[in-house]
C-alpha positions as CSV (number, residue, x, y, z in Angstrom):
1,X,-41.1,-3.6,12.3
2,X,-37.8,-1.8,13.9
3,X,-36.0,0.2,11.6
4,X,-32.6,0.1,11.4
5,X,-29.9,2.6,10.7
6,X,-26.2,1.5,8.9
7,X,-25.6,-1.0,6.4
8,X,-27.9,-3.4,4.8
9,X,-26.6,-6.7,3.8
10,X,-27.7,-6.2,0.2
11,X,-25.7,-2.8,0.7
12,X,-22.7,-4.2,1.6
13,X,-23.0,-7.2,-1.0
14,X,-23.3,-4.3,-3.6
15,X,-21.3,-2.0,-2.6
16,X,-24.1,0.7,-2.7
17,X,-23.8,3.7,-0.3
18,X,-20.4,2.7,1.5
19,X,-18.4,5.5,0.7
20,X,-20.5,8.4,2.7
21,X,-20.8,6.4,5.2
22,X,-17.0,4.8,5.5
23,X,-14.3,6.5,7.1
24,X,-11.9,7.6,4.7
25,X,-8.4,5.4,5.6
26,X,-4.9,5.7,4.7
27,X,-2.9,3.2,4.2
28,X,0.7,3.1,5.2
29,X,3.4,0.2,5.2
30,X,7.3,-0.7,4.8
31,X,8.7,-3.2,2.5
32,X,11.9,-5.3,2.0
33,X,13.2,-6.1,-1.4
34,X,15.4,-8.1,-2.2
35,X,17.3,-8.2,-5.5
36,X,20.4,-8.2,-7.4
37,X,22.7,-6.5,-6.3
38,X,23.8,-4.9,-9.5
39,X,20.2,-3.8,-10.1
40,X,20.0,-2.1,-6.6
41,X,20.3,1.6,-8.1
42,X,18.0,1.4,-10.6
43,X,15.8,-0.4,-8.5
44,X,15.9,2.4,-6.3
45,X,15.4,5.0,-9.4
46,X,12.1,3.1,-10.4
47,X,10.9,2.7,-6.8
48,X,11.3,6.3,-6.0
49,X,9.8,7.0,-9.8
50,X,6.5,5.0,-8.2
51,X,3.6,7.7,-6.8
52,X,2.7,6.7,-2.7
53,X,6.4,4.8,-3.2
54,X,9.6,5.9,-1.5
55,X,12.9,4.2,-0.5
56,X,13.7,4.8,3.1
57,X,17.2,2.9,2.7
58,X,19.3,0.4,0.1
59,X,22.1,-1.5,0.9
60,X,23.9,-4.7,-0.5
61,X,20.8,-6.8,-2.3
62,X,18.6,-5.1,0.3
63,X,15.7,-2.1,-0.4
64,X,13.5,-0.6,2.4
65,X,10.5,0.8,0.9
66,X,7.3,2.8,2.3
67,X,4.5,2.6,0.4
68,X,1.6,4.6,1.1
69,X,-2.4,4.7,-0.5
70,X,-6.1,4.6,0.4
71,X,-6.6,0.8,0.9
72,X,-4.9,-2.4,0.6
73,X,-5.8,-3.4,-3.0
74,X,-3.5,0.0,-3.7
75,X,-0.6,-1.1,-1.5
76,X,-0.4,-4.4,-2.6
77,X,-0.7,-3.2,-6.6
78,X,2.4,-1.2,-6.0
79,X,3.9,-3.9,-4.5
80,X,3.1,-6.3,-7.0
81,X,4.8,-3.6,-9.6
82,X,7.8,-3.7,-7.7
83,X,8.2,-7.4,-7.9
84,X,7.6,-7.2,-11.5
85,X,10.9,-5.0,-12.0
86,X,14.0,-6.3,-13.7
87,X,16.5,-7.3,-11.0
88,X,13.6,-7.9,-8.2
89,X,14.2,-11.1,-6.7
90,X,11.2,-10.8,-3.6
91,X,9.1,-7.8,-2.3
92,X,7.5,-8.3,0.9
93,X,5.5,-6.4,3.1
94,X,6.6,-6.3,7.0
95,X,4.1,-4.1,8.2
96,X,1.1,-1.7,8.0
97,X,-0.9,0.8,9.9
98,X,-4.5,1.9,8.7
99,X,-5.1,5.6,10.2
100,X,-8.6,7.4,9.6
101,X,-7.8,10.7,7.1
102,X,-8.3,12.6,10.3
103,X,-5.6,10.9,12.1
104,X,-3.2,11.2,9.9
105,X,-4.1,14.7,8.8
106,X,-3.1,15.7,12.7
């Protein structure tokens, strides 16, 4: 019987092995929120308080956020924690680029 090299399906199912042999990835992606407009600055304070979370620009009821992490489950839990905040009316993500570490080391 051939051998194979890579991933097993019972691997993958398990999640055994991956990360040696998985390029590490970084995550990176802009957000709009939306919210009051009376809640905009400490919005802002509590978004900038956030780690891999910084606000690019706020204006009116209107927040531009770039969010940064090692996968998407991390993205979308920050995001998730910025809908939760007082004065958050929608958080929503308008786009994302995955680099390899090595890319985005360069």
């Amino acid at each position: 019987m051939k051998q194979r090299s890579g991933i097993t399906r019972r691997e993958l199912l398990r999640g055994n092995g991956l990360a040696d042999r998985l390029p590490l990835r970084h995550h990176i992606s802009s957000a709009v929120i939306s919210v009051l407009p009376r809640h905009r600055e400490q919005v802002c304070v509590h978004i900038d308080d956030m780690e891999g979370v910084e606000v690019h620009a706020a204006e009116g009821s209107k927040i531009v956020a770039v969010i940064e992490g090692p996968s998407a489950g991390v993205l979308g839990e920050r995001l998730m924690r910025i809908n939760l905040l007082e004065g958050v009316l929608s958080a929503n993500l308008v786009y994302e680029q995955i680099c390899d570490e090595e890319e985005s080391a360069s």
